[in-house]
N, C-alpha and C positions, 0 to 999 in steps of 0.2 A: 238473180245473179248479175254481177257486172254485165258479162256476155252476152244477156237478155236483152238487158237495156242498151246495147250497142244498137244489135241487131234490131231490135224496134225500131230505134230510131234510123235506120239503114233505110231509103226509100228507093234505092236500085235495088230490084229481084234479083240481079247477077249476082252485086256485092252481097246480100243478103246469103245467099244460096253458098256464096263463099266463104263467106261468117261462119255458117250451119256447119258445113264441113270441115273448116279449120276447130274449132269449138269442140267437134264430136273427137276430131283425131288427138287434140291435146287432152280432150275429159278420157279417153281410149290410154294413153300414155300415160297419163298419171291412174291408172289401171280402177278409174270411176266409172265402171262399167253401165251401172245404171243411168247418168250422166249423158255419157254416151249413145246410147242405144234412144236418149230422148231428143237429144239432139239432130240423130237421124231420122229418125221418127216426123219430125218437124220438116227436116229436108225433106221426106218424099213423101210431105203432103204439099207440096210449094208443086203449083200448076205449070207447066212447062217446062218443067226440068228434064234438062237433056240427060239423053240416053247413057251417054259416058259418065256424068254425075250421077247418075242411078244406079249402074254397075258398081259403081265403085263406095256409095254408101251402103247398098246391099250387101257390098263383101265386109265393108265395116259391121251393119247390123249383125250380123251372121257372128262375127268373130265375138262380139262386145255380148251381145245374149250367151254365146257358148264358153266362155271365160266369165262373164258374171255368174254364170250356172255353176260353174266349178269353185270359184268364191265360195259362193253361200252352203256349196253343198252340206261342209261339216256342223254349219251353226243352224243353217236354214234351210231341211231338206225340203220342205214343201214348197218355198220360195225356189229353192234350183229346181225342183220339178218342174213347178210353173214355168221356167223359163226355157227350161229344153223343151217344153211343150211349144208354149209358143215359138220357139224357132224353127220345130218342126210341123207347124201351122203352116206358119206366113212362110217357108222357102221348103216346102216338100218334096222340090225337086235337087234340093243343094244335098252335096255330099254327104253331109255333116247329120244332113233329118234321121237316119237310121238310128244311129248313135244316141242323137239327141233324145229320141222315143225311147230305145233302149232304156237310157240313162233316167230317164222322169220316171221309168216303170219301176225300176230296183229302188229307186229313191221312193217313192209312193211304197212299195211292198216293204221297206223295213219301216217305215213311217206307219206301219198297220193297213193303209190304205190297201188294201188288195183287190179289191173290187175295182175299185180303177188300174187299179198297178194290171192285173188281167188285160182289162180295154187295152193299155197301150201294148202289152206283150205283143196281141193279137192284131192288133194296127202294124206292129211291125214285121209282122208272119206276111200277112193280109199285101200293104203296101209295097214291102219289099222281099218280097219272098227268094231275090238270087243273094240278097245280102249274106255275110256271114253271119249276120246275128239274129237272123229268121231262125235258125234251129235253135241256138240258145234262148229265143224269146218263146218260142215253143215247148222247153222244158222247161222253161221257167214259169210259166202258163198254169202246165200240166202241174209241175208240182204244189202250185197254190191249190187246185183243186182237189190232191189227192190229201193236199193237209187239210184242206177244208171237208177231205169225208167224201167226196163226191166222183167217184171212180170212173164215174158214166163221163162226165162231165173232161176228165182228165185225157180219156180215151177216146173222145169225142174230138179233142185240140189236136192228139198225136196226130189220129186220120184224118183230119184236115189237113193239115199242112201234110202228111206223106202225099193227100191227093193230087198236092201240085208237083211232084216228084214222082220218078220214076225210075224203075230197076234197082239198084243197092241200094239206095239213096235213101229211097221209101220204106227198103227193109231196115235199114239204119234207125228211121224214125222211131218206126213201130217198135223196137227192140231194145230200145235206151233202157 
C-alpha cells in the first residue's frame, strides 16, 4: 500500500511509530479491521516503543480484533472465532477476553466444531470463573456432551464448576 511505502522509507523510529498509528487509526475508521490490527501488529513489534504508545495501540488492537470478529461473524464464523480467540490470547487479562472466548465457542459449536467450541467453553469456566458467562459456558459445555450421549462427561463439567462455588450457587449449578 501507499502507507507501506511511506513508512519504509520513514528513517526516524519516532516518525515511523507515528505513521504505524496514524495508518492503524485511519485503516480502524474506515472500519478495515484486518488493516488495522496489522498495522498494530507492526507497531508493537518496533523496539523501544514507549509505554504510552503501547497503551494505546493495545486498546486499538483490542477494539480492531473484536469488531473484525463481529464483521465476519455472519459470512465467516471460523474466521470470527479465530479472532476472538486470538484476542483472548494475546490480552487475557482485558475486559473483553471473557466475552471474546465466549463468543469463538458458540461460533465453533454452530460451525459443528464442538470439540473445540467445549475447550473454549471450559477455558472460560476455568479462567474466569467470577464472570457472568462462567455459568452459561458451563451449560453450554454440559449440553454439548449430553447431545453428544455422554452423561458422565456432562455431569463431570456441572461439578466442576459447582466446585468453585459455594452454597446456593453450587446447588444452582448442579440443578439446571
Amino acid at each position: 500500500t501507499a502507507g507501506a511505502a511511506v513508512v519504509s522509507r520513514t528513517s526516524d523510529p519516532e516518525e515511523r511509530r507515528k505513521m504505524k498509528l496514524l495508518l492503524a487509526r485511519s485503516a480502524f475508521a474506515a472500519e478495515d479491521y484486518d488493516q488495522c490490527a496489522n498495522w498494530i501488529r507492526q507497531l508493537l513489534s518496533e523496539p523501544g516503543l514507549p509505554s504510552s504508545t503501547r497503551a494505546e495501540a493495545e486498546k486499538i488492537h483490542v477494539a480492531a480484533l473484536y469488531k473484525g470478529a463481529g464483521q465476519a461473524k455472519d459470512g465467516q464464523p471460523l474466521v470470527a472465532a479465530s479472532r476472538y480467540e486470538l484476542l483472548a490470547s494475546t490480552y487475557p487479562d482485558h475486559e473483553t477476553a471473557p466475552a471474546a472466548l465466549y463468543n469463538a465457542a458458540v461460533l465453533l459449536r454452530e460451525a459443528g466444531e464442538k470439540a473445540r467450541a467445549v475447550d473454549l467453553f471450559q477455558r472460560v469456566v476455568h479462567r474466569y470463573p467470577q464472570n457472568e458467562l462462567a455459568r452459561d459456558a458451563t451449560l453450554a459445555a454440559t449440553q454439548i456432551y449430553q447431545e453428544a450421549g455422554d452423561p458422565h462427561a456432562a455431569t463431570g463439567m456441572l461439578e466442576r464448576a459447582a466446585a468453585g462455588l459455594s452454597g446456593p450457587e453450587a446447588t444452582e449449578y448442579l440443578h439446571e
